[in-house]
DRENMI-457470 format. One line per 5 residues: their letters; for each residue z, y, x of N, C-alpha, C. Coordinates in nm, 2 decimals, padded with zeros to 4 digits. Atoms other than C-alpha are relative to their C-alpha. Last residue first. Example, Ala and Ser with C-alpha at 12.3 -4.5 7.8 and 13.67 -1.06 7.14 Angstrom:
sa) 00.00/-00.11/-00.09/00.71/-00.11/01.37/00.08/00.11/-00.08; 00.00/-00.12/00.09/00.78/-00.45/01.23/00.00/00.12/00.09
END
This chain:
xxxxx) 00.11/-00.10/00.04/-00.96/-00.50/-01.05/-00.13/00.01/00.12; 00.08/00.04/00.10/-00.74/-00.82/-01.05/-00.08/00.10/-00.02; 00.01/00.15/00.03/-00.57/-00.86/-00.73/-00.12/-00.05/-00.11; 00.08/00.08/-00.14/-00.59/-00.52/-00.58/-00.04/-00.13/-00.03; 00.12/-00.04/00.02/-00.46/-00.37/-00.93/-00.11/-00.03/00.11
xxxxx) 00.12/00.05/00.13/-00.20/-00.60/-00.98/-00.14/00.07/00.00; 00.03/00.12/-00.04/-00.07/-00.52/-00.60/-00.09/-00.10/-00.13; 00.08/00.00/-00.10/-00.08/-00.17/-00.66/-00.05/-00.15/-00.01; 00.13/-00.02/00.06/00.09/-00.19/-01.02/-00.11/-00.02/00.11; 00.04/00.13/00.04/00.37/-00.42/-00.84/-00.11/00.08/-00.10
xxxxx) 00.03/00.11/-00.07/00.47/-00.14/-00.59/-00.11/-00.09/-00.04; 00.15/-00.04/-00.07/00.41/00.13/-00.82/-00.06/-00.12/00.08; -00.01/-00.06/-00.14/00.67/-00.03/-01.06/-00.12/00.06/00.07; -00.05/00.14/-00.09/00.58/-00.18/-01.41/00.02/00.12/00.11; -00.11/00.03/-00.03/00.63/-00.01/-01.74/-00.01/-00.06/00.11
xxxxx) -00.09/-00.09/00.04/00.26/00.06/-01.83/00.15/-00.09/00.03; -00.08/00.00/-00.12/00.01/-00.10/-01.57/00.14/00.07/-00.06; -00.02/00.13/-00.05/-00.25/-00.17/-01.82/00.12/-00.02/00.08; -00.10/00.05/00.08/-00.19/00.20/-01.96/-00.02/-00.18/00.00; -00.10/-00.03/-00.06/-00.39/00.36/-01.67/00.12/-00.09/-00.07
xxxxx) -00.05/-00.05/00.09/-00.70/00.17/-01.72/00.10/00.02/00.00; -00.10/00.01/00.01/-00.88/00.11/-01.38/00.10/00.10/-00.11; -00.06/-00.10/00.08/-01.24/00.15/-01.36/00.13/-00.09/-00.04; -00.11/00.07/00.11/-01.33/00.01/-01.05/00.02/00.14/-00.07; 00.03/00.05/00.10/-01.60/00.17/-00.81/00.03/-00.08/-00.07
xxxxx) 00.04/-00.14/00.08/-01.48/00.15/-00.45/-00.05/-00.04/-00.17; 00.07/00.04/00.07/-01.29/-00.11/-00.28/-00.03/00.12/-00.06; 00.11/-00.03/-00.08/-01.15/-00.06/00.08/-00.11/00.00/-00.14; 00.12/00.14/00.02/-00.86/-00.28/00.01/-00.13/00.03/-00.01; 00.02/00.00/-00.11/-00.55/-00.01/00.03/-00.13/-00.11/00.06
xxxxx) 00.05/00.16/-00.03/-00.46/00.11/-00.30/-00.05/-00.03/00.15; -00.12/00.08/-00.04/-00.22/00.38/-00.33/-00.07/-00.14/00.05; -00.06/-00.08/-00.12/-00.46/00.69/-00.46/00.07/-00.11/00.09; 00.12/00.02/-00.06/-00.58/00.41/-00.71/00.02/00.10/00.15; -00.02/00.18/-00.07/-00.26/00.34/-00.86/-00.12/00.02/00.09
xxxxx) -00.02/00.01/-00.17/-00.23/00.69/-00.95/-00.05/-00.09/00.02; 00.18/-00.14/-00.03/-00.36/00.70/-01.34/00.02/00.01/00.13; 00.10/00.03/00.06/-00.13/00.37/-01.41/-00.10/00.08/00.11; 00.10/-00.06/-00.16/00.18/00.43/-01.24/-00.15/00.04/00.02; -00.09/00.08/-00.10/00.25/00.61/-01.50/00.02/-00.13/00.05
xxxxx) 00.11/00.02/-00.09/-00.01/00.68/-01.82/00.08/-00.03/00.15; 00.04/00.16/-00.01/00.29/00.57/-02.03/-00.11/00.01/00.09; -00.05/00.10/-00.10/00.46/00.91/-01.95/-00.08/-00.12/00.06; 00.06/00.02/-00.10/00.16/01.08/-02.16/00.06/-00.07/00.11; -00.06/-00.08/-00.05/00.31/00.91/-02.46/-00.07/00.06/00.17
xxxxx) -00.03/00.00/-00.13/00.04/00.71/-02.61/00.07/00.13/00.01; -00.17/00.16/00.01/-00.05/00.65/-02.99/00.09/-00.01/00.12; 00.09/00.14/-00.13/-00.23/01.02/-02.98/00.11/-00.09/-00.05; 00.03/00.13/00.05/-00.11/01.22/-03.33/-00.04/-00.12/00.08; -00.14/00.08/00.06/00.02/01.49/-03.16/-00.01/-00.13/-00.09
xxxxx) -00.13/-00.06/00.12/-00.27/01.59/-03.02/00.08/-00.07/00.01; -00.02/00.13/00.08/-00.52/01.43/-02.71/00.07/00.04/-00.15; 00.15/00.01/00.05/-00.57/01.79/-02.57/-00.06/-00.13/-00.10; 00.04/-00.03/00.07/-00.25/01.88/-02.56/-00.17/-00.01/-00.03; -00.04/-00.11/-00.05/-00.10/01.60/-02.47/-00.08/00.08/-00.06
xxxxx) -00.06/-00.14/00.13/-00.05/01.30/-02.73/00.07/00.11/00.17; -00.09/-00.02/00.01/-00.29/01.02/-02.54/00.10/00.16/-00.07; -00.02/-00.10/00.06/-00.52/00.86/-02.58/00.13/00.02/-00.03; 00.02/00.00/00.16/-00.63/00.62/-02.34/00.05/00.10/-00.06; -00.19/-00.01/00.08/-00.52/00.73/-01.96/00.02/-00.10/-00.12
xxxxx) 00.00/-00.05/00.14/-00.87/00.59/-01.79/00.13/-00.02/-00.10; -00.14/00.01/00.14/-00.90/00.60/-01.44/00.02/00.00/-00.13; -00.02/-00.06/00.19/-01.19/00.56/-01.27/00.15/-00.05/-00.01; 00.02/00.08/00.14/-01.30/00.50/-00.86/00.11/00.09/-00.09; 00.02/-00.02/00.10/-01.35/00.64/-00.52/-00.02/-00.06/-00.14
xxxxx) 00.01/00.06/00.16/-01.24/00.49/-00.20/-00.03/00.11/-00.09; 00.01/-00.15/00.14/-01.30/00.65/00.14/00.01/-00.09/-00.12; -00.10/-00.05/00.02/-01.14/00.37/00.38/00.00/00.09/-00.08; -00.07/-00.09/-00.08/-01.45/00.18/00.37/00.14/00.04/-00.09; 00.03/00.09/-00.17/-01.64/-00.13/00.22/00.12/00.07/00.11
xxxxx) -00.07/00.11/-00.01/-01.75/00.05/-00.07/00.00/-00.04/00.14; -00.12/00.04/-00.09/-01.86/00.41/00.06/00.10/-00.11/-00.03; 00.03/-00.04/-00.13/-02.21/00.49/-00.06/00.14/-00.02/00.12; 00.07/00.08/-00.08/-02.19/00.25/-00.35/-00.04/00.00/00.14; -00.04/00.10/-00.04/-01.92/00.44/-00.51/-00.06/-00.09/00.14
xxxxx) -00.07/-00.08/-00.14/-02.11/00.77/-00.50/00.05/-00.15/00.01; 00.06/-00.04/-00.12/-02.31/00.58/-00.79/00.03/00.02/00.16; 00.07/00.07/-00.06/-02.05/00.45/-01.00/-00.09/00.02/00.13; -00.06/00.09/-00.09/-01.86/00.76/-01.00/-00.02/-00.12/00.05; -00.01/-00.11/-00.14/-02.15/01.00/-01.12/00.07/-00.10/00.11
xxxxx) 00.13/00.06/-00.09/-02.20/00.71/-01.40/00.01/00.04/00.15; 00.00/00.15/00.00/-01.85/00.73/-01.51/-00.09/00.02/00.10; -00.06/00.04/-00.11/-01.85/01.12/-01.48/00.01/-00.17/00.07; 00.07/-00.07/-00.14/-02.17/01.13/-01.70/00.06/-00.03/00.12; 00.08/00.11/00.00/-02.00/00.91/-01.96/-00.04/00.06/00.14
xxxxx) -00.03/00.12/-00.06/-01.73/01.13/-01.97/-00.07/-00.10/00.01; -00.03/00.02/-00.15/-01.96/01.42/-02.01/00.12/-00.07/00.09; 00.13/-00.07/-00.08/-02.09/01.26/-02.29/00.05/00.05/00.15; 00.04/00.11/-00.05/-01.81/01.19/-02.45/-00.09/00.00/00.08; -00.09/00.07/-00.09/-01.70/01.53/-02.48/-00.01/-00.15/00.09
xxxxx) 00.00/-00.09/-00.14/-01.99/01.70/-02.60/00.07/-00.07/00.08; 00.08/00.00/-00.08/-02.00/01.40/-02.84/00.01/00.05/00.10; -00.06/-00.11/-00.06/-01.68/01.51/-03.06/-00.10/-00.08/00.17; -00.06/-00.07/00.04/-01.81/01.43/-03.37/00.08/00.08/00.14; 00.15/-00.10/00.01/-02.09/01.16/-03.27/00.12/00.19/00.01
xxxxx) -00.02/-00.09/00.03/-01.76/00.93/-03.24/-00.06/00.16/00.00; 00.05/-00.03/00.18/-01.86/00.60/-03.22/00.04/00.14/-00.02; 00.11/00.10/-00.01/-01.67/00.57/-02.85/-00.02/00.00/-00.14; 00.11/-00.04/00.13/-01.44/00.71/-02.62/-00.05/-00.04/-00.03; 00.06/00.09/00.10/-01.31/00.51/-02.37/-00.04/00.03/-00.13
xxxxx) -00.01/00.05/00.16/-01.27/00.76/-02.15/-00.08/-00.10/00.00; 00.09/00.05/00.13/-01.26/00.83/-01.79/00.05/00.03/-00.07; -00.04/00.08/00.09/-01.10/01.00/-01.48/-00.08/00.01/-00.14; 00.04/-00.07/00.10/-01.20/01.04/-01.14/00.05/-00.07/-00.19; -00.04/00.06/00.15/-00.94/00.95/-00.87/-00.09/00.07/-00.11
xxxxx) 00.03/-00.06/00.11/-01.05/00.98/-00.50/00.02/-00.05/-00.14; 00.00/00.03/00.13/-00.89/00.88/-00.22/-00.05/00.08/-00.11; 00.02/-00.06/00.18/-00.97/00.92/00.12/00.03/-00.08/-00.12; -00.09/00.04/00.07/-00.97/00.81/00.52/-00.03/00.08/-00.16; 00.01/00.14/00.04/-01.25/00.77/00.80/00.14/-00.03/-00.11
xxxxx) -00.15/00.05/-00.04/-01.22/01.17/00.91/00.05/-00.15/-00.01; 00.00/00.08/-00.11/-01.58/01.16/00.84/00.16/00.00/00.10; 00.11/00.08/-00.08/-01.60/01.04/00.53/00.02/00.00/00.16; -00.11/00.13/00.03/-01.24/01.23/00.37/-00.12/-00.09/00.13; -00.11/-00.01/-00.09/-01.46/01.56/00.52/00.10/-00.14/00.01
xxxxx) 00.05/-00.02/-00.13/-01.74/01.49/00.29/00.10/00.02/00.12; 00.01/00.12/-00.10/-01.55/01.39/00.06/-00.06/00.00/00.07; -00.10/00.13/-00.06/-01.38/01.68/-00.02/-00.05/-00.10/00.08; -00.03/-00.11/-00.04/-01.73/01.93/-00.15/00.13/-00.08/00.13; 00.08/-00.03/-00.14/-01.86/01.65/-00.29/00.02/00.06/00.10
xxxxx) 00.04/00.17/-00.05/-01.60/01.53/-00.50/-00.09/00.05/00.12; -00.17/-00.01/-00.10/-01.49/01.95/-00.61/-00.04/-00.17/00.07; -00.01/-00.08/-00.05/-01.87/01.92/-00.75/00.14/00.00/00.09; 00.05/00.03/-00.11/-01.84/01.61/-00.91/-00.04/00.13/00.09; -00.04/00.13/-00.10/-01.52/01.71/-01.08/-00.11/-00.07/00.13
xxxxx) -00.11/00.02/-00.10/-01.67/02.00/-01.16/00.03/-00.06/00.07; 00.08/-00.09/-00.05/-01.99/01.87/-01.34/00.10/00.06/00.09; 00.09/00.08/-00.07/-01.85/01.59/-01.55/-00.04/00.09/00.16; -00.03/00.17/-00.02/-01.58/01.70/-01.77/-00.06/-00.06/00.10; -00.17/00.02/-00.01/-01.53/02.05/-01.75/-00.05/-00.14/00.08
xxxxx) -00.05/-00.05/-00.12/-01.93/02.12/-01.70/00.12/00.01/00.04; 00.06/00.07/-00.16/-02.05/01.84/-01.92/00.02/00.08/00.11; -00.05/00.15/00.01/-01.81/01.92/-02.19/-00.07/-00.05/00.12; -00.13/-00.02/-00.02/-01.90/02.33/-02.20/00.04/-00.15/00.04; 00.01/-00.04/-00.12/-02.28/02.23/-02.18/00.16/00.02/00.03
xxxxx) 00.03/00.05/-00.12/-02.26/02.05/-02.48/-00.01/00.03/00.15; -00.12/00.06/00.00/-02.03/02.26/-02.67/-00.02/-00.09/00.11; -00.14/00.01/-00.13/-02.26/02.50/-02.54/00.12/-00.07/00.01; 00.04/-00.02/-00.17/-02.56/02.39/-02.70/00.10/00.00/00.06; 00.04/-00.13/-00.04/-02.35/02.38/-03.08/-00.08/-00.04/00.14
xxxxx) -00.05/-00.01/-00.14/-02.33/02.08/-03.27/-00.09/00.10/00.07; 00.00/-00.13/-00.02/-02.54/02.11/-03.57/00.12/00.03/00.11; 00.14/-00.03/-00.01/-02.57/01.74/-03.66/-00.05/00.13/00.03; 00.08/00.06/-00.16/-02.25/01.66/-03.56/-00.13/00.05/00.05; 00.10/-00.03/00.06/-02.11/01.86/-03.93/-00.10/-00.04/00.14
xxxxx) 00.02/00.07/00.16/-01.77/01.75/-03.89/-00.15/-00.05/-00.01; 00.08/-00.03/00.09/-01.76/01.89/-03.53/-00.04/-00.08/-00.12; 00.05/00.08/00.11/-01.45/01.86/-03.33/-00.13/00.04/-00.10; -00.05/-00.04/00.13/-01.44/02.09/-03.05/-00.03/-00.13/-00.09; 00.07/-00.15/00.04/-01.45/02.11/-02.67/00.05/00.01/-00.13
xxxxx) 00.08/00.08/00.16/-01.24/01.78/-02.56/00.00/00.15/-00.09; 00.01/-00.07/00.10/-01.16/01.96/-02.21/-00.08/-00.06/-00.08; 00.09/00.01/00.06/-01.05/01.80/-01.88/-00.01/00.06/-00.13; 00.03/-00.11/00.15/-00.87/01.86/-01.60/-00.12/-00.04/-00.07; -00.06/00.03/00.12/-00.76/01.52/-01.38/-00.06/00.06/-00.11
xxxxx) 00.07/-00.11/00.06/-00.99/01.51/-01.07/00.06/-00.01/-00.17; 00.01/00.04/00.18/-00.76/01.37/-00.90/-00.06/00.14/-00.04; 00.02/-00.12/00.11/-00.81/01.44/-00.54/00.03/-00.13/-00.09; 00.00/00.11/00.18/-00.67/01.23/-00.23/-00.03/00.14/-00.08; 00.06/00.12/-00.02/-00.70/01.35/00.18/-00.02/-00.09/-00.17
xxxxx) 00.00/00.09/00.16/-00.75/01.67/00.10/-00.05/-00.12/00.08; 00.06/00.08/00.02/-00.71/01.87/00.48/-00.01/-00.08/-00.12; -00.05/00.16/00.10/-00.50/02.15/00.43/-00.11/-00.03/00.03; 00.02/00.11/-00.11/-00.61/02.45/00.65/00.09/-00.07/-00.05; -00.15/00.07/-00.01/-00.55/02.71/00.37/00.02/-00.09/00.12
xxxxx) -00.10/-00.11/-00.13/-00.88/02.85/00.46/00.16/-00.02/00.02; -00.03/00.00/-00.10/-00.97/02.52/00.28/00.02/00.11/00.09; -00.06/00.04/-00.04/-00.85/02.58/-00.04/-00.03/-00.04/00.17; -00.14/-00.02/00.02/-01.00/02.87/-00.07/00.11/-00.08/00.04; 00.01/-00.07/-00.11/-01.34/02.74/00.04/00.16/00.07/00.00
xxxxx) 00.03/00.15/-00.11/-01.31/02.48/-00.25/00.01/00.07/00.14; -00.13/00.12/00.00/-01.20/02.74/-00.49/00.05/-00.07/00.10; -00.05/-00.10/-00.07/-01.52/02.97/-00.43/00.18/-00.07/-00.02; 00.03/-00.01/-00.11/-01.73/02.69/-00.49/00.09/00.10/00.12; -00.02/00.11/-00.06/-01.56/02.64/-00.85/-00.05/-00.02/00.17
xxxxx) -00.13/-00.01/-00.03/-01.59/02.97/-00.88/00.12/-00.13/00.04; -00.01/-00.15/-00.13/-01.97/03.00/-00.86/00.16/-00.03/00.05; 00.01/00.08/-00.09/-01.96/02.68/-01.10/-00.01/00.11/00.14; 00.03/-00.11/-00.10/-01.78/02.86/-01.34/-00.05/-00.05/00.13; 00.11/-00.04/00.07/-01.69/02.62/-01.64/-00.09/00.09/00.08
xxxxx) 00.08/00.11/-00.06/-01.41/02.53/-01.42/-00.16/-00.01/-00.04; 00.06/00.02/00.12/-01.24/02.81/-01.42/-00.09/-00.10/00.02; 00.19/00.03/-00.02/-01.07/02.82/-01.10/-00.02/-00.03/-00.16; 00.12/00.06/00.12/-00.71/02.84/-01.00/-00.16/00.12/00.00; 00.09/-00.05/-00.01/-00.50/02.76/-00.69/-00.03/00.04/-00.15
xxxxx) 00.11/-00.01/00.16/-00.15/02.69/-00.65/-00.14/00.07/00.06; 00.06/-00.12/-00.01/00.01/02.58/-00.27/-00.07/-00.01/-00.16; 00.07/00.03/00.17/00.27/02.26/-00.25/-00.08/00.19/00.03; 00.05/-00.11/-00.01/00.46/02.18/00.07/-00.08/-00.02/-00.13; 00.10/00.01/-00.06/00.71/01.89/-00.01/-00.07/00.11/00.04
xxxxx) 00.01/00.02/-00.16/01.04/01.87/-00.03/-00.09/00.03/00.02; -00.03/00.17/-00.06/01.12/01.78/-00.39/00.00/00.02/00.13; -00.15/00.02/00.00/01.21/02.17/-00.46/00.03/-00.14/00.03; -00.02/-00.06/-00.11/00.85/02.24/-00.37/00.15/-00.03/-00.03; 00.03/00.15/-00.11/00.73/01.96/-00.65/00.04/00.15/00.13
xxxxx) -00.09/00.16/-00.01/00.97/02.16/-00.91/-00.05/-00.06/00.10; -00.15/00.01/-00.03/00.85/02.54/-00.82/00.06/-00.11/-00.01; 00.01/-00.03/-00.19/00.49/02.47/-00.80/00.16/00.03/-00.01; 00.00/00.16/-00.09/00.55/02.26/-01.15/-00.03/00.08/00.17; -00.09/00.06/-00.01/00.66/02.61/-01.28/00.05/-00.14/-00.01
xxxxx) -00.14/-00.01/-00.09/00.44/02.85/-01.13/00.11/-00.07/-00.03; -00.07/00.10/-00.12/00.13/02.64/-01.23/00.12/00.00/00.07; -00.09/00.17/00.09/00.06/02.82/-01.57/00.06/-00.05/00.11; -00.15/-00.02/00.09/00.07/03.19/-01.40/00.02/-00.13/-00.07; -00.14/00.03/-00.12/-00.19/03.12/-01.13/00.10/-00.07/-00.06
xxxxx) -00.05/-00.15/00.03/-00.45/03.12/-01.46/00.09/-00.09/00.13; 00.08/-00.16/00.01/-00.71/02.82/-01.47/00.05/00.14/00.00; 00.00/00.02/00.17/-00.53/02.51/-01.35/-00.06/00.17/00.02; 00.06/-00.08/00.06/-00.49/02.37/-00.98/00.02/00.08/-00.18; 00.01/00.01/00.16/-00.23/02.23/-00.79/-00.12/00.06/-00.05
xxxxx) 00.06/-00.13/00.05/-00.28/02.18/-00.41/-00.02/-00.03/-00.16; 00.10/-00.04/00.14/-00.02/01.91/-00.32/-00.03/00.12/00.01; 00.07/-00.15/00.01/00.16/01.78/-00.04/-00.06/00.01/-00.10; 00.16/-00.07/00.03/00.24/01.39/-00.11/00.05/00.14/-00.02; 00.07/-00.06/-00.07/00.58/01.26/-00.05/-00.09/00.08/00.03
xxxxx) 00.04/00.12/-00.09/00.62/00.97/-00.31/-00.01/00.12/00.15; -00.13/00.10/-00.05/00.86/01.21/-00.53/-00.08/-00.08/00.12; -00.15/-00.11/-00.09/00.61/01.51/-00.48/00.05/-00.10/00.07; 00.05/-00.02/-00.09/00.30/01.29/-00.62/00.15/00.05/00.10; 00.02/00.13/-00.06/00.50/01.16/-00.93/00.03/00.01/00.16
xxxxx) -00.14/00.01/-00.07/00.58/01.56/-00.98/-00.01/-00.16/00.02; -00.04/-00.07/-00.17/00.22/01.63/-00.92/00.11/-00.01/-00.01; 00.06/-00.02/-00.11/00.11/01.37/-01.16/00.05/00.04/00.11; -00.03/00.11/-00.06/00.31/01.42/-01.44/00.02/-00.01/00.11; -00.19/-00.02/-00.03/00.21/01.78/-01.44/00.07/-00.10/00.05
xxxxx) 00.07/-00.08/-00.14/-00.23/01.65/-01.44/00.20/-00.01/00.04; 00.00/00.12/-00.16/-00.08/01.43/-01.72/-00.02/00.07/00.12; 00.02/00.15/00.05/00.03/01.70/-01.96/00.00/-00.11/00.13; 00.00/-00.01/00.15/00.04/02.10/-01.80/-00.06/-00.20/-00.08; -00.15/-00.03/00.06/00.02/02.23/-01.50/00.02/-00.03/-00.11
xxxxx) -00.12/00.02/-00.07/-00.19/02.06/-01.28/00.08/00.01/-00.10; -00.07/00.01/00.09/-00.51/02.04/-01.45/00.15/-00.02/00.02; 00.09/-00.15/00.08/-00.69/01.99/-01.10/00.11/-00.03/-00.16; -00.02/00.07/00.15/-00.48/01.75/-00.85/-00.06/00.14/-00.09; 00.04/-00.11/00.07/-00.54/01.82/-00.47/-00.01/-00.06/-00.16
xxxxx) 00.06/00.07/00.17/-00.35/01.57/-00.30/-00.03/00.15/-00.05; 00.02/-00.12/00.06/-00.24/01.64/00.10/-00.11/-00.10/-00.13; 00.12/-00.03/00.05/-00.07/01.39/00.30/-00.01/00.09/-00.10; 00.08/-00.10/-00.08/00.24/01.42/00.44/-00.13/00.01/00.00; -00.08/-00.09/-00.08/00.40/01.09/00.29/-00.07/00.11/00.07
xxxx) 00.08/-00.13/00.00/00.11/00.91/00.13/00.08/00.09/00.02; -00.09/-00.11/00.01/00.19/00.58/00.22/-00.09/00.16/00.05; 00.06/-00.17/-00.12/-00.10/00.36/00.15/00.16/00.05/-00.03; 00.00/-00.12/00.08/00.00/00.00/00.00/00.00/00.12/00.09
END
């Protein structure tokens, strides 16, 4: 299992549901963190819990819809002189429900595929290039299992995209120490899931990590976070090496 003691995690959707989780998980095992989220002002008060675990911790934000500023993020973080050895690309946005599917707006779809899909592989590229030739990395993109649900397409969609995105890149670094592969929470009651999800976001725990932690060189697994609910990190790592 990787110890990630003094390593650096860049987590996007920091402040707020799973992304929060996350970076105080991240803290307890050691892990530095660059938080993200779209206003400074949400992050000040998980940058004050994982800097009271010990760790070093810096906020960014970035609209993600902004692919200029997404570029200008990624140069930010590195004048920081952090190296990202692990991202989660957590933040995501289920645009709108639409009743009426058949009049689905343009920009819902463009809004869904530039949260969901189009960031994440942007901040991916931007990282693993450096994870490559340093010979180490983790990357966590995260899915859905979305599905029949015309009504909130935009969204699906550009979780489909990230899937594919993540397949792909996979193939260029199975074998190695860069991994990249899927998470997928299920539905869960944060705010983007509502209050009606069947899942606590806890239950995503070890789950949506486990892949930061793996150590077997495997790329391209989708690993469902709530397979692994109630068990240890230890014993999620070792189920997820065994059987994914």
């Amino acid at each position: 299992m990787v110890d990630v003691k003094g390593r650096w995690a860049l987590i996007t959707g920091a402040a707020r549901g799973i992304g929060y989780l996350v970076s105080l998980f991240m803290a307890e095992q050691g892990c530095n963190l660059v938080l993200h989220s779209s206003n400074l002002a949400h992050t000040e008060k998980v940058l004050r819990e994982v800097k009271a675990k010990g760790v070093e911790a810096y906020a960014v934000a970035c609209d993600l819809t902004d692919t200029d500023a997404i570029e200008a993020m990624c140069k930010e973080i590195d004048a920081l002189g952090v190296q990202i050895d692990i991202l989660f690309n957590n933040a995501g946005k289920q645009v709108h429900w639409n009743a009426d599917f058949y009049k689905t707006p343009a920009w819902d779809f463009k809004e869904g595929l530039l949260i969901n899909a189009i960031a994440p592989a942007l901040i991916t590229y931007h990282f693993m290039e450096g994870m490559v030739e340093r010979g180490f990395g983790r990357i966590i993109n995260t899915s859905s299992g979305i599905n029949n649900l015309p009504e909130l397409e935009s969204y699906a969609m550009g979780k489909a995209a990230i899937d594919k995105f993540t397949y792909d890149l996979a193939s260029k670094v199975d074998g190695t120490d860069v991994m990249i592969n899927l998470t997928d929470p299920n539905w869960c009651s944060t705010d983007l899931g509502g209050p009606t999800a069947p899942n606590k976001p806890e239950s995503t725990l070890p789950g949506y990590v486990v892949g930061a932690f793996l150590d077997d060189k495997k790329s391209g697994r989708l690993m469902p976070a709530q397979d692994f609910k109630g068990m240890s990190l230890e014993d999620a790592v070792k189920k997820a090496e065994k059987e994914y």
